[in-house]
N, C-alpha and C positions, 0 to 999 in steps of 0.2 A: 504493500500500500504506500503509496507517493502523496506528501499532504504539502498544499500551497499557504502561505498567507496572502490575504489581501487589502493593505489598508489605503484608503479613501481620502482623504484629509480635505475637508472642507473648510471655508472659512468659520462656520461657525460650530463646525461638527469634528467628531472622527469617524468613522465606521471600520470596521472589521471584519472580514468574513475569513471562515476558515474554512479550505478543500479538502475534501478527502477521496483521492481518485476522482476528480474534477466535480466533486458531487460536493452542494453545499452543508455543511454540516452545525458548525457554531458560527454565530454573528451577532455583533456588538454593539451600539451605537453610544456614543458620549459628546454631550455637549461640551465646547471648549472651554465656554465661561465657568464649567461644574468641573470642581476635584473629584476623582474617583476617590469615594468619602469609604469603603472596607477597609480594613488598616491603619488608616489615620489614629494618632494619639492628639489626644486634648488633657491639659488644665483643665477642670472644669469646675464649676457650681455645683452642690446638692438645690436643688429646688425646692423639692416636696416630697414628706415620706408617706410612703403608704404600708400602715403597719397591716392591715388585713391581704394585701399581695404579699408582704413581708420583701416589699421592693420600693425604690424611689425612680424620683423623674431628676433629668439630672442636664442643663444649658450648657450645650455643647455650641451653640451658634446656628442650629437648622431651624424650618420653620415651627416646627412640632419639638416638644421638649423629647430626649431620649431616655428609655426605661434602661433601668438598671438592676436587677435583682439581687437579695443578698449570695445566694450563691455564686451568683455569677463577679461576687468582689474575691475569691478565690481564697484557696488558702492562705495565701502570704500577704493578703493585704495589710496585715500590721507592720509589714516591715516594710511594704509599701511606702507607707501613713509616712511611717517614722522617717524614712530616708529622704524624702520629699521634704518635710520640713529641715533637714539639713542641708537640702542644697538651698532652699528657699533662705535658709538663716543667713549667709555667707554668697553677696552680689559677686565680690572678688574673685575667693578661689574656690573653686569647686572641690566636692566633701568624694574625696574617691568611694568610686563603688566596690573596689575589694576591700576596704573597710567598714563598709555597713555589716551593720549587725543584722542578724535574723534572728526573727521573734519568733515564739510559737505557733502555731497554725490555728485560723482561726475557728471556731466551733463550729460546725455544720449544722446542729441547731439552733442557730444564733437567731437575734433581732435585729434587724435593719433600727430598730430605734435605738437600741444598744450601742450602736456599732456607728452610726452616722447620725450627723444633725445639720438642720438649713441653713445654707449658705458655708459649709464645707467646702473646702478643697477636695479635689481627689485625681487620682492618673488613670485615663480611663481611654481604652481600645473600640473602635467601630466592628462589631462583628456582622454587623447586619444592615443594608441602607433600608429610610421609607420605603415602607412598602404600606399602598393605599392611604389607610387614615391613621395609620402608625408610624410612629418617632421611628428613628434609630435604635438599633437593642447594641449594647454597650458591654466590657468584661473590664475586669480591673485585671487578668492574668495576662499582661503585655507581652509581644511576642513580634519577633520580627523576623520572615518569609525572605529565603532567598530560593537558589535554586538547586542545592544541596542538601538543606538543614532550615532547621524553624531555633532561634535563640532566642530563651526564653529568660530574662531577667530575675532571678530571684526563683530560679530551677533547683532542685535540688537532684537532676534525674539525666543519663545517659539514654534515652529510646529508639530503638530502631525499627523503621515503618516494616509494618507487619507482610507487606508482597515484598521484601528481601527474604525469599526461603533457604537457602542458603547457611545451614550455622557456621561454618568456617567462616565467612565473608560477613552475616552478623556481626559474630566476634571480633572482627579484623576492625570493622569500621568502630563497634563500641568501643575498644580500647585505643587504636586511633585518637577518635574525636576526646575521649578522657585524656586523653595527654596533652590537648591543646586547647580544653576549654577552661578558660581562665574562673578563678574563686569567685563564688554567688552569681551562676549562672549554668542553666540547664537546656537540652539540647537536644531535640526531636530529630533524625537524620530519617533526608527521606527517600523515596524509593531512586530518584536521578543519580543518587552517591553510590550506588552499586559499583564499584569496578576501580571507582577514581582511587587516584593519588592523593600522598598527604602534604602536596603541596597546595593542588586543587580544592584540597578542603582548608585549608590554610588561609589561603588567600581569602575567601567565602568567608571565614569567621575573620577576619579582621576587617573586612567591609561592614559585615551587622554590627562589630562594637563601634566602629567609625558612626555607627545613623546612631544607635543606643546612648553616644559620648554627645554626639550631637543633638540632640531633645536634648539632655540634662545641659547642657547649656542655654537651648532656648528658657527651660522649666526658669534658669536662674536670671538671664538676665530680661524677660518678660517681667511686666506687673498685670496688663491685663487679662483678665477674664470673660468669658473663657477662651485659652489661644489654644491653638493647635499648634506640636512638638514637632510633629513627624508628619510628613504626608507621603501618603505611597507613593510609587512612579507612577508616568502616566499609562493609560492603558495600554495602548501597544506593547511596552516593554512587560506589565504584569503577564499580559496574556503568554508573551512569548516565554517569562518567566516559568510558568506552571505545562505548557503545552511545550515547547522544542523540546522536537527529537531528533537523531538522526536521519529520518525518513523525508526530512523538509526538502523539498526540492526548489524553494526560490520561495523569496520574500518580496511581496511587488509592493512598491511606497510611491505615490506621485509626489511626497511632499520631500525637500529638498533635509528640512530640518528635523524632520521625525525619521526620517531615511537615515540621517546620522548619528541621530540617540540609538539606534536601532544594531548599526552597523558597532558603534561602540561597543554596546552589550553584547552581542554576539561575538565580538572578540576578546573578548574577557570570559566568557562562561565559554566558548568553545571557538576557539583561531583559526582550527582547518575548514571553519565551515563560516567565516565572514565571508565569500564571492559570493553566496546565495541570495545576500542583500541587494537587491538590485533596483534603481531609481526608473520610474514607469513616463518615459517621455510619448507616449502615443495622443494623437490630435482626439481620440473617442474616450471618453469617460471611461478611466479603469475599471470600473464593474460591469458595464459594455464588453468591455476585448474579453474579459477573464468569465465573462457569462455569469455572474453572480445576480445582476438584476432582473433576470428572466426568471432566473430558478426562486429569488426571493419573492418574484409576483405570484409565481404557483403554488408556492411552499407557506404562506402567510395567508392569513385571511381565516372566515370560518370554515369552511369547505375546501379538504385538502385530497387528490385526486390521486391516484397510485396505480400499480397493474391492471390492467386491462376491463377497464369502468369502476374498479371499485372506489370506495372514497371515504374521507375520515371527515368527520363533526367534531369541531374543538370547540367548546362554550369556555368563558373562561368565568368564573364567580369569584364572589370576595373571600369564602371558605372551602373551595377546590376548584379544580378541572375535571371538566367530564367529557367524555371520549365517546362518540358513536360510530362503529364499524357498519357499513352500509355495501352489499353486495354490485347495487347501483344495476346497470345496465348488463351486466357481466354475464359473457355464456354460458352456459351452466355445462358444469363436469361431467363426461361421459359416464364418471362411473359414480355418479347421483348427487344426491343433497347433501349426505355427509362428508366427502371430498369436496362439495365445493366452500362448503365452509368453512373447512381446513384449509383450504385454497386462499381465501381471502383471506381468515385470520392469522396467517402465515403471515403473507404480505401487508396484513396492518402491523404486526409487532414489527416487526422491519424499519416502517416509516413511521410507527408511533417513537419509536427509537431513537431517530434520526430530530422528529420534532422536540420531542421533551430537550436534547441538548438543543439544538437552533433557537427556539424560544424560551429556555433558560426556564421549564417550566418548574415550581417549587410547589414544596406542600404536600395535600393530598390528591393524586390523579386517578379518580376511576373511570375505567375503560369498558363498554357495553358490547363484548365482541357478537360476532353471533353464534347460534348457542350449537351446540354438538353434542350427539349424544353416547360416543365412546372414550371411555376414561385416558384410552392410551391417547387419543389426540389431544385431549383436554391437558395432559401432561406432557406430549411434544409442546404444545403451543407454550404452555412456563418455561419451559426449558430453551427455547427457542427467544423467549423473552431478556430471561437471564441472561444467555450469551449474548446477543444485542447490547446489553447495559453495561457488558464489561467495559467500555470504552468510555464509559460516563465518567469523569472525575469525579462529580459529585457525590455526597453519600448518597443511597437511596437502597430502598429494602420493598420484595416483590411479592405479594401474597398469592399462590395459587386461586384457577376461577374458585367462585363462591359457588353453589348449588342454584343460583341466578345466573350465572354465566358471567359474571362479574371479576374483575380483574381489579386490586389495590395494591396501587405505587405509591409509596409515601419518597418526594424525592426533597433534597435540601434546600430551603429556600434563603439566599443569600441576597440576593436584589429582585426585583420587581419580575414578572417575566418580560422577556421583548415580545411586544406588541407591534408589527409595522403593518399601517393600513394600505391595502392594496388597492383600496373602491378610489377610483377616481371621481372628485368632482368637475363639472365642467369648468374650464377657466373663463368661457366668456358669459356664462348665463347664470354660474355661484349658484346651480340648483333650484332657477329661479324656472325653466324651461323655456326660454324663449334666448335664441342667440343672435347676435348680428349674422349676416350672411357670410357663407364659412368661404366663397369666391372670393373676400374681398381681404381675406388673412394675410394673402400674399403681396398687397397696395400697405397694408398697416405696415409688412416686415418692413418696405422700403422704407417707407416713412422716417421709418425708424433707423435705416442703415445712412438714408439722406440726413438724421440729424447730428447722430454720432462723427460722419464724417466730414459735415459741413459747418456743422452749428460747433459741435463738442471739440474736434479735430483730434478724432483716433483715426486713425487709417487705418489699421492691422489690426483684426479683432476677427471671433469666432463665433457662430449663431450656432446654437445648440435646438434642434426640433425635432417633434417625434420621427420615427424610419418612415412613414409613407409620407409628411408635407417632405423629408429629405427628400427623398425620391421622383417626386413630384416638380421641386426645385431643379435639382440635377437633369432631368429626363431630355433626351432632346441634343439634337448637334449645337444647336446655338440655345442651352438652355437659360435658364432665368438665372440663374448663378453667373452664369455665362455671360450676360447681359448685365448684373448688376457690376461685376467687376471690368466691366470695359465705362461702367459710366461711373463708376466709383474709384476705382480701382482694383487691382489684384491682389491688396491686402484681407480684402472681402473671401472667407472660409464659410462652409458649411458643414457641422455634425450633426450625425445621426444620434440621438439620446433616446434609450431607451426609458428612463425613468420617466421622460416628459408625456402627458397627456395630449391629447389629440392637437389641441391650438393653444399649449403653452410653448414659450419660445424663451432663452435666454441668451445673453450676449455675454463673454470673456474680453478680454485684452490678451495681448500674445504674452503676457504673463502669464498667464491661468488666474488673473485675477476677475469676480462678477463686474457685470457693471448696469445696474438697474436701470431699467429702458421703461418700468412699467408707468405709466399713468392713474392719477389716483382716482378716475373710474375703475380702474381694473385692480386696485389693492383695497378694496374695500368689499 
């Protein structure tokens, strides 16, 4: 299996799609103006406690305060507490961490009223973004993610990820990483560390103390409330963090300067494999050339369509996903109704597979296949599901069907699922049903190429329209493209854009930069 990356970089976006044998698998999107808020460490506020949760709310800076539970302040939160007020005492010089003291653990029955009071300080980890009408979920056990090992501040514990089967190679890496992790600090080693060197890991633990050293500096010389210490990378690098493997066949970036964050990291986590970075100069929208946009208009939406007419119903709710397998159109199996149900429910676990990672879907997902009435199929089909999910990072746990024919997937929900809308609105009638005449599309482009060129003075610039007004443009020995660049000039391009609707249209600069042509009839 051959997996590509794809990131997008827009002005006000990123996007991500991940290949898997040209087939879309995982996809991302991130605002630019938004941190990728997992990971991140804050100073923070206690807010308010809530003794009946036996959890508080706790002003991290989002719009919703974030819940914090007592267990979730972790064993060692008193030595937390205490450490924190000593770098807090001392602006100057910083209170070494291999001098803190470690308190005893704290009780597992404890009271959040006990234990915390309003308007507290505290060090507190993002494990979870809003999702709906919920804050942030928050941990006090800090922990900082590379691409070897998890170092956990105030660890008292050597762990090796449990798909290292191997005990020679176990033990090699446990006493390894005990020889170079430094006093009052603990250290999850994870499955990427198999094989490597102890130079390799070396280097990896003196980058997390380098971010660990750096938060306790921010913690000191900060006063306001609440700041954030640490902030994760940006997404491209996280993603690539948890996902690069050897089997990457090329990294495609149109952007100049995430191309190089990118190119960085990969020479540091792995040197014989920085050529695969490679910067995306093509005039079509990179999710065009690499076919990501096509496959994300069929793969998105409620109604998602698979072998040979069948088709999946994704609803999504505030308290699960629910899945409907529908045989659809599909010719029925010569050797009856029980093969073709197997037939389809076959090829739904397949693509429900595929969906669950694509849409990031979390929670609880039940699945409505349709029903069969031999046990052995009904246990190829779990079995058949199982192996599908090995590929999943996230946790998630499979219930055999139910005596309904029901299928329960409890999968990890970490941020929100992706959602991308496929339904097009019209761009000239905004769903009103009435449009100008669609003849006269191609007198507006000009208008518009005549003002850029004349009025504005770009010469060189690139109109982005859906593939038939392109073609339509193009068509012809002496086409309309043809004609605008003999009365405009030759700086005059036209792309094909696949994500564009019928009669939306956009203009570039031969930078790749937008350049808004709309009128405010048509932005409202």
């Amino acid at each position: 299996m051959t997996s590509e990356l794809i990131i997008d970089v827009q002005p006000k976006k990123i996007s991500i799609a991940l290949l898997e044998d040209k087939s879309l698998v995982e996809y991302q999107d991130e605002q630019r103006s938004a941190s990728f808020s997992v990971g991140n460490i804050y100073v923070a506020k206690v807010k308010k406690l809530m003794p009946g949760l036996n959890a508080c709310f706790v002003d991290v800076g989002f719009e919703r305060d974030a819940f914090l539970h007592y267990l979730d302040l972790g064993s060692q939160y008193s030595s937390f507490e205490k450490y924190l007020k000593q770098v807090q005492s001392d602006r100057k010089k910083l209170f070494p961490f291999s001098k803190a003291s470690r308190l005893p653990d704290l009780k597992k029955d404890g009271s959040v009223q006990t234990t915390l009071k309003v308007g507290q300080e505290v060090l507190v980890q993002i494990v979870k973004e809003p999702i709906s009408t919920k804050g942030p979920r928050l941990t006090c056990e800090l922990s900082f993610a590379g691409r070897y090992m998890v170092l956990m501040p105030f660890g008292d514990k050597v762990s090796v990820s449990s798909k290292i089967k191997k005990g020679e190679e176990r033990a090699r890496l446990k006493q390894l990483i005990q020889s170079i992790t430094p006093k009052n600090f603990g250290v999850i080693v994870r499955t990427s560390a198999e094989g490597k060197r102890v130079a390799e890991l070396d280097a990896e633990m003196k980058i997390l103390l380098k971010r660990w050293e750096n938060a306790l500096l921010q913690v000191q010389k900060t006063t306001a409330r609440p700041q954030i210490i640490f902030e994760e990378t940006s997404r491209a690098v996280a993603l690539l963090r948890d996902l690069f493997n050897p089997t990457y066949d090329g990294i495609h970036i149109n952007d100049d300067e995430v191309c190089k964050q990118v190119r960085d990291y990969i020479s540091m986590i792995a040197p014989e494999k920085v050529e695969i970075v490679k910067k995306y100069n093509g005039t079509v929208p990179i999710f065009d050339n690499f076919n990501v946009t096509k496959q994300m208009k069929s793969s998105f939406g409620k109604t998602v369509n698979y072998k040979r007419g069948a088709y999946l119903i994704i609803e999504h709710t505030e308290a699960l996903h629910v899945v409907d397998v529908n045989s659809g159109n599909r010719t029925r199996s010569e050797n009856g109704q029980e093969q073709n149900a197997l037939e389809v429910n076959l090829g739904a676990a397949d693509e429900l597979a595929r969906q669950l990672r694509l849409r990031d879907m979390g929670g609880i997902i039940v699945v409505d296949f349709i029903d069969m009435n031999l046990a052995e199929d009904r246990q190829m089909l779990y079995e058949r599901m199982c192996k599908n999910m090995q590929k999943d990072r996230a946790r998630h746990n499979i219930l055999p069907l139910s005596k309904f024919g029901l299928m329960q997937i409890t999968r990890q929900r970490v941020r929100p699922a992706m959602d991308v809308n496929v339904e097009e609105t019209c761009p000239t009638c905004f769903g009103r049903g009435k449009i100008k005449s669609s003849i006269l599309f191609t007198d507006q482009l000009e208008s518009k190429i005549d003002q850029l060129v004349n009025k504005i003075g770009i010469k060189k610039f690139r109109l982005h329209v859906h593939p038939y007004v392109a073609a339509y443009i193009n068509q012809g020995l002496l086409s309309l493209k043809r004609k605008w660049q003999m009365k405009y000039g030759v700086g005059v391009s036209v792309v094909a854009s696949q994500k564009l609707a019928f009669l939306q249209y956009e203009f570039y600069d031969r930078k790749g930069n937008f350049i808004d042509m709309k009128e405010e009839i048509e932005t409202k």
